[in-house]
C-alpha positions in Angstrom: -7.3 12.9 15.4 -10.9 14.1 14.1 -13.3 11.4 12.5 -13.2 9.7 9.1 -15.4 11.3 6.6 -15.7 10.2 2.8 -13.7 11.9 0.5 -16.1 14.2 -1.8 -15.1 15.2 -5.1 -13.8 18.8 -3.1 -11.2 16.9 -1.7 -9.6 15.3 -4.5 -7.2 17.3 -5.2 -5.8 17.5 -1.5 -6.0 13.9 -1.5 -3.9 13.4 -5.0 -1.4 16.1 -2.9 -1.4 13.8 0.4 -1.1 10.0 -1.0 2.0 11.3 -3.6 3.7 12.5 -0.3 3.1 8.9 1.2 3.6 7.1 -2.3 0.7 5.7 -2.4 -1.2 5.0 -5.6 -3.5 7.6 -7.6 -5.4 5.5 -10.0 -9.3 5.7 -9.8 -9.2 8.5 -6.8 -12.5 10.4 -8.2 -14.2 6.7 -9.3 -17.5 6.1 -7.6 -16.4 2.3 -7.1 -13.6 3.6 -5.0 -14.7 4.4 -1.1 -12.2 6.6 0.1 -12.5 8.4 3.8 -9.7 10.8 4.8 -9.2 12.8 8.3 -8.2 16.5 8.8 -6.3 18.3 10.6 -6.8 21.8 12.2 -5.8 23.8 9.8 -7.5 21.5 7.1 -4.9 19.5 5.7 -5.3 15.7 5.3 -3.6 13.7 7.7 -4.9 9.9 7.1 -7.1 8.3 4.5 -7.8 5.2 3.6 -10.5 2.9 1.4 -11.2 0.1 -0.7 -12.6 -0.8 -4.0 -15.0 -4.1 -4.5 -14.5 -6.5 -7.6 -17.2 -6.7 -10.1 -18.8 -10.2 -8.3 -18.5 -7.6 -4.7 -17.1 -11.0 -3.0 -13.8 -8.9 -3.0 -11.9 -5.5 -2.0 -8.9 -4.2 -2.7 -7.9 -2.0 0.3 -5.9 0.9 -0.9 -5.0 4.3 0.5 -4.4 3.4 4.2 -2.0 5.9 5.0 -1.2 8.1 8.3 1.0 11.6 7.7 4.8 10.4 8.8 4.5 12.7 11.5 2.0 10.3 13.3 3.0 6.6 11.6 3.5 3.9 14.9 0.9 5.1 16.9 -2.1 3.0 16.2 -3.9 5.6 13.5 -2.7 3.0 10.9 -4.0 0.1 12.2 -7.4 1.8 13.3 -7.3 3.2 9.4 -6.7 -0.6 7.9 -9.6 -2.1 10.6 -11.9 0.6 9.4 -11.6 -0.1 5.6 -11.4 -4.0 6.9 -14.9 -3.4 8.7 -16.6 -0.5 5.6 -15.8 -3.9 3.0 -17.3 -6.6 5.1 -20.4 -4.4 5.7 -20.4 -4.1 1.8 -20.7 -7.5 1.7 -17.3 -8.6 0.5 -15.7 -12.1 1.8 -11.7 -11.6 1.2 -9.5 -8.6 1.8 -6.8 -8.1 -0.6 -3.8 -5.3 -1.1 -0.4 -4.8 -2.6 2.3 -3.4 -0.3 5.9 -3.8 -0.9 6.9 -2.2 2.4 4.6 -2.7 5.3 4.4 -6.5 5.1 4.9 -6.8 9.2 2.2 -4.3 9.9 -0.6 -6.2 7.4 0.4 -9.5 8.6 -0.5 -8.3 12.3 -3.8 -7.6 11.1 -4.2 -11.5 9.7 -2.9 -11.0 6.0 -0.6 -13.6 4.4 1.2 -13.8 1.5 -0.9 -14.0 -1.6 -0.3 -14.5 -5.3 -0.3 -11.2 -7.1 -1.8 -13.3 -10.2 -4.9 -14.8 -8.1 -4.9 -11.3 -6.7 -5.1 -9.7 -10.4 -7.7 -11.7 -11.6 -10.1 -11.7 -8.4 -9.8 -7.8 -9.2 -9.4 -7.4 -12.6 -11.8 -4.5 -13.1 -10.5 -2.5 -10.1 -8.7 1.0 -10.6 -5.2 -0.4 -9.2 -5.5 -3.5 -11.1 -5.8 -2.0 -14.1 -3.4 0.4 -13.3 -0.6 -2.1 -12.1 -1.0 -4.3 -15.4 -1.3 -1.6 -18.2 1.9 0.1 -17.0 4.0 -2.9 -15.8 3.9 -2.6 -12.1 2.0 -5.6 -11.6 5.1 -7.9 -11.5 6.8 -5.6 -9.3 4.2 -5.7 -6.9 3.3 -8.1 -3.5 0.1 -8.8 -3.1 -1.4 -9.9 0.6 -4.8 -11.8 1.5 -7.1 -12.6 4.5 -10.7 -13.5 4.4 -12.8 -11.3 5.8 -16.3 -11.8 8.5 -19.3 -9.8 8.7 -20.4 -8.4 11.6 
């Protein structure tokens, strides 16, 4: 695969296109509080992405959009995607990691996460895009949420 390179308000709408094929969420895409990288393919077409957004204190990040095209899941560009956006929120000062993820439980708690209380979660993030997202249309009780501090450096 190519490198990362932040997502640019050209790429949005290939993005939107992208994380509804992998079901991922679309809240806050375009935000400026949202840092969002994605990769491209030879022809153009987005084949990973991933990012985080930071609570309002910056002693917390969401990390949201790590997602690899099916074609490529279980060969590492996940995890190297997760330990990027791990790595972009420490350097941006942040001191716990925190994500929904109904399905890939196993694969976060390989990279340290446990199980975390989607409340605690919900208020350490209250002003992020997902957040806010997950509560005003009811998905926030539907979701899991998953934790692990984070180290600088």
């Amino acid at each position: 695969m190519s490198s990362l390179t932040p997502v640019s308000p050209g790429d949005t709408a290939d993005l939107t296109d992208f994380l509804r094929e992998v079901d991922l969420t679309l809240s806050g895409l375009d935000a400026p509080t949202v840092h969002l990288w994605i990769e491209r393919d030879a022809v153009g077409s987005i084949v990973a992405c991933t990012g985080f957004e930071l609570s309002d204190d910056q002693e917390h990040a969401l990390i949201r959009s790590v997602a690899v095209h099916p074609l490529t899941q279980r060969t590492g560009e996940g995890t190297r995607l997760a330990l990027f956006a791990l790595a972009r929120a420490a350097e941006s000062g942040a001191q716990r990691a925190w994500l929904f993820s109904r399905r890939s439980g196993p694969f976060w708690q390989k990279l340290g996460f446990e199980a975390a209380d989607r409340d605690d979660l919900a208020r350490a993030l209250a002003g992020t895009h997902q957040v806010q997202h997950f509560v005003q249309s009811g998905q926030l009780s539907r979701e899991v949420a998953w934790s692990r501090p984070l180290r600088a450096g």
